[in-house]
C-alpha positions in Angstrom: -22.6 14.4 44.9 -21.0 11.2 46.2 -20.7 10.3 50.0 -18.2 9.0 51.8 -17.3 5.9 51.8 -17.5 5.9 55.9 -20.3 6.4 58.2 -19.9 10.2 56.8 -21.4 12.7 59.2 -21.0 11.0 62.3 -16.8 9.8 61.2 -16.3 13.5 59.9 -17.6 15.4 63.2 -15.7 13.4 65.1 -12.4 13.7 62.9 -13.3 17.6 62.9 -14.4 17.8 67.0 -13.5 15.3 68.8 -10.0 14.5 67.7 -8.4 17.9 67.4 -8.3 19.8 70.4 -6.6 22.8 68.7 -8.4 24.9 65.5 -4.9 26.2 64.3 -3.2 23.0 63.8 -4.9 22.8 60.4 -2.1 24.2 58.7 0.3 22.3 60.6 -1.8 19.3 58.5 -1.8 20.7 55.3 1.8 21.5 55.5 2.3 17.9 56.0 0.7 16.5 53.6 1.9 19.0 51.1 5.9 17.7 52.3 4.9 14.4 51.7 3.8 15.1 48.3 6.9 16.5 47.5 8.8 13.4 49.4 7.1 10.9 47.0 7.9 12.3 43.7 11.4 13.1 45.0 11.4 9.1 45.7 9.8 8.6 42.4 12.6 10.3 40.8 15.4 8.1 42.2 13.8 5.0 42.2 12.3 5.4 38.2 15.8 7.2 37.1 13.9 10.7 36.2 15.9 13.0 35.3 15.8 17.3 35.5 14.2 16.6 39.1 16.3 18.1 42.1 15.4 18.7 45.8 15.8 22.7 45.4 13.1 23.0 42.8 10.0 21.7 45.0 8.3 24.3 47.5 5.5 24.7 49.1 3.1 28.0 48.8 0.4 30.0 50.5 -1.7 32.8 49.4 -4.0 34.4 51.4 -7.5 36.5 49.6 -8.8 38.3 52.4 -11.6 39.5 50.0 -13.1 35.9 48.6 -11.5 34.9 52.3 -9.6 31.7 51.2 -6.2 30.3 51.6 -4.6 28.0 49.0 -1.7 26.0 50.0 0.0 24.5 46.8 2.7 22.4 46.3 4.6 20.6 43.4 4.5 16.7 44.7 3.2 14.1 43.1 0.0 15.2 43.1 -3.2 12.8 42.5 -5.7 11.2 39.7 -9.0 11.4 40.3 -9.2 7.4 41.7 -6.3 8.8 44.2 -8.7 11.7 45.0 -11.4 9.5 45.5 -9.2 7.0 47.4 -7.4 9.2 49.5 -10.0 12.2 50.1 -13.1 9.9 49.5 -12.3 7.4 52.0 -11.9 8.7 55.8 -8.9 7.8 57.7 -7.3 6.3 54.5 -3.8 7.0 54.4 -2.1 7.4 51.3 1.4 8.4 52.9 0.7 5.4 55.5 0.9 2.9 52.6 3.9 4.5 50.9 5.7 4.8 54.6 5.8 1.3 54.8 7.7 1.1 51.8 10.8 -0.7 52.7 13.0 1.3 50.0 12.6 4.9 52.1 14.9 3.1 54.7 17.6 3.6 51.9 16.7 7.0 50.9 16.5 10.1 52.6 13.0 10.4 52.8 10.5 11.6 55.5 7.3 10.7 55.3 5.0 12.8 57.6 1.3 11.7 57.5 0.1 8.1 59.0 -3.6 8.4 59.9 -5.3 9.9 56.3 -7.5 12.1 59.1 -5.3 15.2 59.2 -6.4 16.7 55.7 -9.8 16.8 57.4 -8.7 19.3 59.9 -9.6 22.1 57.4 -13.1 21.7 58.1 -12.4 23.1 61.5 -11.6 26.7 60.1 -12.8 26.1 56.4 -16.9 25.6 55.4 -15.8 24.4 52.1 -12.8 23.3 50.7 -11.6 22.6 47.1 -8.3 20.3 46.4 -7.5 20.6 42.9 -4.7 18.1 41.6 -2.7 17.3 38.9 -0.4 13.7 39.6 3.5 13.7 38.1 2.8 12.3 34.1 -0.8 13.2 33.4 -2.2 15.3 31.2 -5.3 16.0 33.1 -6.2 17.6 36.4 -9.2 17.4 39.1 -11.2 18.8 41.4 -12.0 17.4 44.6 -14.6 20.0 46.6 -16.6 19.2 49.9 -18.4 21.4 51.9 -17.9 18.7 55.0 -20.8 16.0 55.9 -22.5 16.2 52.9 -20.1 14.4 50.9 -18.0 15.6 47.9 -17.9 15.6 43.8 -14.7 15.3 41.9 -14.8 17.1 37.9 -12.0 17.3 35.9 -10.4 20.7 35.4 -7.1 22.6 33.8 -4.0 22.6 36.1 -0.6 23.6 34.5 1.5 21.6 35.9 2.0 18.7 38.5 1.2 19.2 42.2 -2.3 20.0 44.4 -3.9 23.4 45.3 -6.0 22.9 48.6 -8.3 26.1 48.6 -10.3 26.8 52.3 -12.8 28.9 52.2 -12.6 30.8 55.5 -15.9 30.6 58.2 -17.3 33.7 59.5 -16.1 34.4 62.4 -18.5 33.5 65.4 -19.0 34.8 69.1 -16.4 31.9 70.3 -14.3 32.0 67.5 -12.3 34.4 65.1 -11.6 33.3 61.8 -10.4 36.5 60.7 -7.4 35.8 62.4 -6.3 32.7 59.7 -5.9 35.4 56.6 -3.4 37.6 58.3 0.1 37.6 57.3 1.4 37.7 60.8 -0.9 34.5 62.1 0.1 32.4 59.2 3.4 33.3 59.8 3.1 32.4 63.2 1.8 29.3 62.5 4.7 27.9 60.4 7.2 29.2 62.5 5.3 27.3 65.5 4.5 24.2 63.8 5.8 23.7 60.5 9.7 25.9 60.9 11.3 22.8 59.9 9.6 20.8 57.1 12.3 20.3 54.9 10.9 22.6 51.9 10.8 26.2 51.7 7.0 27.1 52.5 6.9 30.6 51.0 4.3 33.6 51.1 4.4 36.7 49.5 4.4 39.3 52.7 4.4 42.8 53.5 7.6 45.0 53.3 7.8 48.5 53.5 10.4 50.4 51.5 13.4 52.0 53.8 13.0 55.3 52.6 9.5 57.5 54.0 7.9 59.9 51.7 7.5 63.4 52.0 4.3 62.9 54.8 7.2 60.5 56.5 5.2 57.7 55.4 7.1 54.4 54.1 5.5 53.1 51.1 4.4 49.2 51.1 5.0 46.1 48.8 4.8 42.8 48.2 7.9 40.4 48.1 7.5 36.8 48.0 9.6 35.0 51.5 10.4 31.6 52.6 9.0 31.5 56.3 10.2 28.4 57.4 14.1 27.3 58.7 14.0 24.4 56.8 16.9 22.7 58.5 16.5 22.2 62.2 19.7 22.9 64.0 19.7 20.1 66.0 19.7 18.0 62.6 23.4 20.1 61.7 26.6 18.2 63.1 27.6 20.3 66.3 30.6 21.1 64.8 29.0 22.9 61.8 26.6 24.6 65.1 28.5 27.8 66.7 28.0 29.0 69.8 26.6 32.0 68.9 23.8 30.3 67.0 22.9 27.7 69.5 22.4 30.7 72.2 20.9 32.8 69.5 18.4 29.5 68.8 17.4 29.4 72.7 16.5 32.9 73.4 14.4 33.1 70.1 12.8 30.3 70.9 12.2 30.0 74.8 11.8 33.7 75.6 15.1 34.1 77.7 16.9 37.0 77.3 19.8 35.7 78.6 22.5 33.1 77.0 22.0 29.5 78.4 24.6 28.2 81.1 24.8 25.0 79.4 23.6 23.6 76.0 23.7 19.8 75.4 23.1 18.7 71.6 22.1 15.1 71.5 22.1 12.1 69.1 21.1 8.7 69.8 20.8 5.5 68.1 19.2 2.3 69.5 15.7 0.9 70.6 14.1 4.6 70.2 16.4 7.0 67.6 16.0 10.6 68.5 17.8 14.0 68.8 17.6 16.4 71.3 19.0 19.9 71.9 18.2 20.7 75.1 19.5 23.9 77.6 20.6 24.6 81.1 19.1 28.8 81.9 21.5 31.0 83.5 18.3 32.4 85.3 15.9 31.3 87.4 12.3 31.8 84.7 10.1 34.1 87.3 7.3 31.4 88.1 10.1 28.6 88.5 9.2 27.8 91.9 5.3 28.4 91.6 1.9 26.1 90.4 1.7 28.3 87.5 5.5 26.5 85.8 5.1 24.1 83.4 7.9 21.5 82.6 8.7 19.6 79.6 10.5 19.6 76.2 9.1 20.8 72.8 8.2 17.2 71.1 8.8 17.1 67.3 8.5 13.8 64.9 9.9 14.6 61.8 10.8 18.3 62.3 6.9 19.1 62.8 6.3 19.9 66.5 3.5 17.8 68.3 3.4 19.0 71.9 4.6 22.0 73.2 5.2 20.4 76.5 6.1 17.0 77.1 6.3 16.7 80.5 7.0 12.7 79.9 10.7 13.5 79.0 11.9 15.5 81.7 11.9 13.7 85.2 10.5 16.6 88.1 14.0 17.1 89.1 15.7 18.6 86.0 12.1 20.8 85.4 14.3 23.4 84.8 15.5 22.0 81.9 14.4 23.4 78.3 14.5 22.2 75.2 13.7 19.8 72.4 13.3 16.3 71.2 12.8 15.3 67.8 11.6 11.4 67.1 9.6 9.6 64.9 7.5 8.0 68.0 4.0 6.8 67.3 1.3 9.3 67.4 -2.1 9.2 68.2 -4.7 9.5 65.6 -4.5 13.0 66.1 -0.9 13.5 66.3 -1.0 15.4 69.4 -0.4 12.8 72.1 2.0 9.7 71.5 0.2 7.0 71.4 3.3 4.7 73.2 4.5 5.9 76.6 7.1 2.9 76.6 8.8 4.9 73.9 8.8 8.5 75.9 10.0 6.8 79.0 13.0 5.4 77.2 13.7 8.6 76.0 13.4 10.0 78.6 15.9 7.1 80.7 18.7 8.9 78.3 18.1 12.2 78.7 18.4 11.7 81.9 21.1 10.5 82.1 22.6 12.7 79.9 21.8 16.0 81.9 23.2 14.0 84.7 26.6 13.4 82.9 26.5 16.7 81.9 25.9 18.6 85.3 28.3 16.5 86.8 31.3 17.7 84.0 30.2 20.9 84.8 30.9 20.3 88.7 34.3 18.9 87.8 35.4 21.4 84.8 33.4 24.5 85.9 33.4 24.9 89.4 32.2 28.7 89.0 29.0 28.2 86.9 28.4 25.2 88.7 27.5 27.1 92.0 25.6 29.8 89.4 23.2 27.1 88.5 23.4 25.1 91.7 22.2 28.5 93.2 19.6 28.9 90.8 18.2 25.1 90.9 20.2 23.2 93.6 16.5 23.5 95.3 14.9 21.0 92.8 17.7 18.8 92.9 17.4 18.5 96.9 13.3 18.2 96.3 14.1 15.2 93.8 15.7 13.2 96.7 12.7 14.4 99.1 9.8 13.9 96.9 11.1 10.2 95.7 11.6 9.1 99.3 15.1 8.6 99.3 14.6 6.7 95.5 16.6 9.2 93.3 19.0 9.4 95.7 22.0 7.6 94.0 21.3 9.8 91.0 21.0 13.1 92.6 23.6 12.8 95.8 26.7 14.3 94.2 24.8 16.5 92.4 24.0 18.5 95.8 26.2 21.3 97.5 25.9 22.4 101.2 27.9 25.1 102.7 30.5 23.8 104.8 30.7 26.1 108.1 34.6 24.7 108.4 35.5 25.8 104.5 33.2 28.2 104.5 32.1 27.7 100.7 30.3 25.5 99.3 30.8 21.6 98.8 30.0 18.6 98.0 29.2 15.5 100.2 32.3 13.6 98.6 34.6 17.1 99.2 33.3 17.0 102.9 34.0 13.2 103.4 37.4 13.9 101.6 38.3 16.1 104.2 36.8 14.7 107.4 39.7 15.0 109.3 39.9 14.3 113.1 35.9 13.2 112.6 35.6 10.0 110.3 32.5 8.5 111.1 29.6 11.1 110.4 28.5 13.4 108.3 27.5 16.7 110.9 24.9 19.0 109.7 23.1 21.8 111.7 20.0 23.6 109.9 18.9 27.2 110.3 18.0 30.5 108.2 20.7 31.4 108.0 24.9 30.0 107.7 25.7 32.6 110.3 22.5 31.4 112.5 24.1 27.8 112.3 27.3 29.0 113.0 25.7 30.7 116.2 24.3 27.0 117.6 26.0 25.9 120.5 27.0 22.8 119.7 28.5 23.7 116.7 30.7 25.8 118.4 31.9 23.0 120.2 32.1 20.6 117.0 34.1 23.3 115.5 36.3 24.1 118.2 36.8 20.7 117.8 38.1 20.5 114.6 34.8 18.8 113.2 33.0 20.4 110.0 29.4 20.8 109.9 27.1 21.6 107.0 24.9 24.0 107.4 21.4 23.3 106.0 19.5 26.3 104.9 16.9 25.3 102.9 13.5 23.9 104.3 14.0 21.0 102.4 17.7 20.2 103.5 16.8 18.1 106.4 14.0 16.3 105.0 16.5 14.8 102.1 19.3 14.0 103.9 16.6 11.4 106.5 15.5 10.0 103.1 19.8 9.8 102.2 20.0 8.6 105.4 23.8 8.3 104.8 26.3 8.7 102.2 29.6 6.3 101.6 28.3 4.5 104.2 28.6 7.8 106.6 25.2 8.4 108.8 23.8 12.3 108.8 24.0 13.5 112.3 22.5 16.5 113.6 24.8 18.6 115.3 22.1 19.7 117.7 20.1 16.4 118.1 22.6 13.5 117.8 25.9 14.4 119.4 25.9 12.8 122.9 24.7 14.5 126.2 28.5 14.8 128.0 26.6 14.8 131.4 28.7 15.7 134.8 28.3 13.8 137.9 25.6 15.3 139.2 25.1 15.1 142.9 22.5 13.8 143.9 21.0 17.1 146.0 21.2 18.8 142.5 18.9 16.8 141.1 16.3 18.5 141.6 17.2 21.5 140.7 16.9 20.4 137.3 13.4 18.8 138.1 12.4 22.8 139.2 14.0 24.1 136.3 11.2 21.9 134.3 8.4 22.3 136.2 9.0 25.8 136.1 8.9 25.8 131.9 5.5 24.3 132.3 5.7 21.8 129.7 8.0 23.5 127.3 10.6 21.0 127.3 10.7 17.4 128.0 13.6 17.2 129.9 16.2 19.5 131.6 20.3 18.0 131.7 23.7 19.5 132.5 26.1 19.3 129.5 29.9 19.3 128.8 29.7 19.7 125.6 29.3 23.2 125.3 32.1 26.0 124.9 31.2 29.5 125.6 26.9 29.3 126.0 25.3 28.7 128.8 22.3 26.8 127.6 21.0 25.2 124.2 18.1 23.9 123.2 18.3 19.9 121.4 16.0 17.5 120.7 15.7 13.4 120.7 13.9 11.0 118.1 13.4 11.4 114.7 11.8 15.1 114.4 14.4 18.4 115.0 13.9 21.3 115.8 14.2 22.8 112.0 11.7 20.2 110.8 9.1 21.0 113.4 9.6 24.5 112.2 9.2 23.3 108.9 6.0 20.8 109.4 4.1 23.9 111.5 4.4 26.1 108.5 2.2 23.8 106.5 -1.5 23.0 106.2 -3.0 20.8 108.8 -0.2 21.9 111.1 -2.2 20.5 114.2 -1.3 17.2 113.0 2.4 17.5 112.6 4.5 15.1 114.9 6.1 17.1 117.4 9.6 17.6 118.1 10.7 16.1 122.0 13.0 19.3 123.4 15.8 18.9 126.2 17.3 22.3 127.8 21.0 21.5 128.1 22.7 23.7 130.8 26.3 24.5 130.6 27.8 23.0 134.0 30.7 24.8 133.4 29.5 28.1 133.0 28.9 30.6 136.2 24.8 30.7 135.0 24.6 27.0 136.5 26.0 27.9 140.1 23.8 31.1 140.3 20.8 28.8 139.6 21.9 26.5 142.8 22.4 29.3 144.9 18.7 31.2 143.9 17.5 27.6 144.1 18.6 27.5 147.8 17.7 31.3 148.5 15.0 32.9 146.1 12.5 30.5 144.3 10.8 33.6 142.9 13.9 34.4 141.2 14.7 30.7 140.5 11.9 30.5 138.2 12.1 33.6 136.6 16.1 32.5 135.5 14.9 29.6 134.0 12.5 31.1 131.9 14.9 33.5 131.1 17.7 30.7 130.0 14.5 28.7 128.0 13.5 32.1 126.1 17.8 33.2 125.2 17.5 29.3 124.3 14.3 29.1 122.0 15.7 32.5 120.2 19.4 30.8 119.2 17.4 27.9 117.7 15.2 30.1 115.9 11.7 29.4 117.5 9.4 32.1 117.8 8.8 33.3 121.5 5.2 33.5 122.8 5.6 36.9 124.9 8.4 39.2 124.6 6.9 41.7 126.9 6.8 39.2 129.9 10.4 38.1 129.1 11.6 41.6 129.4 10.3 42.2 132.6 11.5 39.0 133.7 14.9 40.6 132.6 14.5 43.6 134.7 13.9 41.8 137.6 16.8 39.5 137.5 19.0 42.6 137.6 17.7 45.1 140.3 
């Protein structure tokens, strides 16, 4: 038995352990290697001028044994002499396709070459406890046999092969108290596997499978038989022109293969040539996926390299703002030695810049073209898309701002901030927003009655989030956010000065509820309303107390505005003057009707309605 030519057991547990963190990929190797196989003689034939070779007669088979538990993949490449067998199988982490890849002449051919590393044949070892390769190369007239039971080493013997092409044979573990190899030699697993993995190597990987006839016997049973299938796609869709792509098959392509059993809103098929080629077919759901908006959703696009896939998740390629987005991207990028993690992020993130970009473009020609499905997915995702400008500070801003839709209280629909500073009308220097639960809680506010009476639109922010964005926008087209409820002016009468301290009792009797007590023009119908000065509302206080560590959220600084136009204002003079009792009592009263019209919670209902009852007898 001869070693390897590497530090053998101590190289081969770590190409078996360490490097793999996933037993099934095996196949996805041996598939690989078996493609490239096939690639080289295909090159061989066009470079050397052999004839009675064409692309449709290579394939690639599997047969499963459950009884001797083995699986042979076979293929009809190029196969291997015994120095290649000893070469390529003999030395660990030698890479036979690596060497032929950097052949300059396969940039002129239509030729994909797969393996880089010379590791990924050892992958068997993680499901196999022995494993025979025999091989017969393109020319020869005799074959070998390459067998290993793993550290031990290996021995290579000639033997009788047909024709040209290798035969990898794995001899199946037992399965263990961690592990179930049984799995490996069922039909359905294996054709799992390739559909996962290996759907769009470019040869047909066949199996004979299970079929059962249509018609039942007599007992109702259907009888069973064998029929050899091809189990992979072979050509990936998003390697077809789009014109040659119908709708039909695109949707047909997502639901299969992301579980949606809905037609995508949008699909976007991508080709790009330049410092990283790569092609992408990515999708746009109709429906929110039910864990969207919880820990347990995981973004990021399928990665392939060569039509094998590599990561299920790439969450490198997909910024946290368009999460919702699903999809692919194909690339040869450089790999790891294990080909599950790319080794060079600097490729991902330029990738990633266009895609980007793209999905921008894309959502903003469906704004303009598609108004209707626009609001559909806006409805469905416009909350990431606001949490993009929060979470980045204000950074993603340019790229997310007309992307966003508020519901305008004046057009009542939705509309963009460029629609609203279209149509500013009599108001031309702010943008006004009020925030609440609800549109028809912000369209209760005070003050936006008056804005609106007015002839002034305001955007009603109903999200948590709303608020917090726009102080990171801080302005758009050179327009400020203003807060309906906090920024617009305090139209204060002349107050005389024996009033004055009627609005000094009206605080003191509040007990620290409110920071300071004013008389207002600037409200229409209400009596009171509650505001707020500095930085922090009303909503975001809401907001911040909802949250963990609540006791150290900044606090908001509350003014009771009182309506010197309306009767409420000369009732409190005249109690003021004649029944302090009462005095106090209306206050509170006006606080608690003010507190409820801005949404905050009131501490004791039961007091307030016996406060009520006394007003009035």
């Amino acid at each position: 038995m001869k070693k390897f030519k590497t530090e053998s057991q101590k190289v081969l547990d770590m190409m078996i352990n360490s490097i793999y963190t996933n037993k099934e990929i095996f196949l996805r190797e041996l598939l690989s290697n078996c493609s490239d196989a096939i690639d080289k003689l295909y090159f061989k034939s066009l470079t050397d001028g052999i004839s009675g070779l064409s692309r449709n007669d290579f394939h690639i088979d599997i047969k499963l044994d459950k009884d001797n538990r083995t699986i042979t993949i076979s293929d009809n490449g190029i196969g291997m002499t015994a120095s290649e067998l000893e070469e390529n199988l003999g030395t660990i982490a030698h890479s036979g396709s690596l060497e032929f890849k950097n052949n300059d002449k396969l940039k002129e051919e239509d030729i994909n070459i797969i393996g880089q590393f010379g590791v990924g044949f050892y992958s068997a070892f993680m499901v196999a406890k022995k494993v025979e390769v025999i091989s017969k190369a393109y020319g020869e007239e005799t074959a070998n046999i390459w067998t290993s039971s793993g550290v031990n080493g290996y021995d290579i013997k000639p033997c009788e092969k047909e024709s040209n092409g290798t035969d990898i044979i794995l001899y199946i573990k037992e399965n263990t108290e961690n592990d179930t190899f049984d799995s490996y030699l069922e039909e359905y697993k294996i054709k799992n596997l390739v559909k996962k993995y290996s759907d769009y190597i470019r040869y047909p990987i066949q199996m004979e499978v299970t079929k059962f006839k249509p018609n039942a016997d007599e007992e109702g049973k259907q009888e069973k038989y064998l029929e050899k299938d091809t189990l992979n796609a072979i050509v990936p869709i998003w390697k077809k022109n789009k014109s040659e792509v119908t709708k039909e098959e695109y949707d047909e392509f997502y639901k299969e293969n992301f579980f949606d059993g809905t037609n995508p809103l949008k699909t976007i098929h991508m080709s790009v040539e330049g410092a990283v080629d790569f092609k992408a077919l990515l999708f746009i759901p109709e429906t929110v996926p039910y864990n969207y908006y919880s820990k347990q959703y995981e973004k990021g696009l399928k990665l392939y390299t060569n039509g094998v896939m590599i990561m299920e998740k790439c969450a490198d390629l997909l910024p946290d703002y368009f999460s919702f987005v699903r999809g692919l991207v194909d690339s040869e990028v450089t790999l790891n030695v294990s080909r599950e993690v790319v080794q060079q992020t600097r490729q991902l993130t330029q990738i990633g810049a266009s895609i980007e970009k793209k999905i921008k473009s894309e959502l903003e020609n469906l704004l303009k073209n598609d108004r209707e499905n626009y609001e559909k997915f806006f409805k469905a995702f416009g909350l990431q898309i606001k949490f993009g400008i929060y979470q980045s500070f204000g950074a993603k801003a340019e790229v997310l701002k007309d992307l966003v839709l508020f519901h305008s209280l004046k057009e009542d629909k939705l509309v963009t901030l460029k629609e609203y500073v279209e149509n500013m009308g009599v108001n031309k220097d702010s943008i006004f927003y009020a925030s609440g639960k609800t549109v028809s809680a912000v369209k209760s506010l005070p003050k936006v009655e008056k804005l609106l009476n007015d002839g002034i639109d305001v955007l009603a922010m109903v999200d948590e989030v709303d608020e917090f964005a726009i102080k990171f926008m801080g302005e758009y087209d050179k327009k400020p956010f203003k807060n309906a409820t906090q920024e617009v002016s305090v139209e204060s009468g002349d107050v005389k000065e024996e009033d004055k301290p009627i609005l000094d009792a009206i605080k003191d009797a509040l007990d620290g509820k409110v920071e300071k007590v004013v008389t207002t023009k600037a409200l229409v119908n209400h009596a009171v309303c509650l505001s707020s000065e500095g930085e922090i509302s009303i909503e975001m206080e809401k907001v911040m107390s909802a949250m963990p560590n609540a006791e150290n959220a900044m606090k908001v600084t509350k003014v009771l505005e009182i309506n010197e136009n309306h009767a409420i204002y000369n009732k409190l003079k005249t109690l003021f003057n004649e029944d302090k009792e009462k005095f106090n009592d209306l206050a509170k009263v006006l606080y608690v009707q003010s507190a409820l019209v801005a949404g905050l919670e009131v501490d004791n209902i039961g007091e307030m309605s016996d406060l009520i009852i006394n007003l009035l007898v």
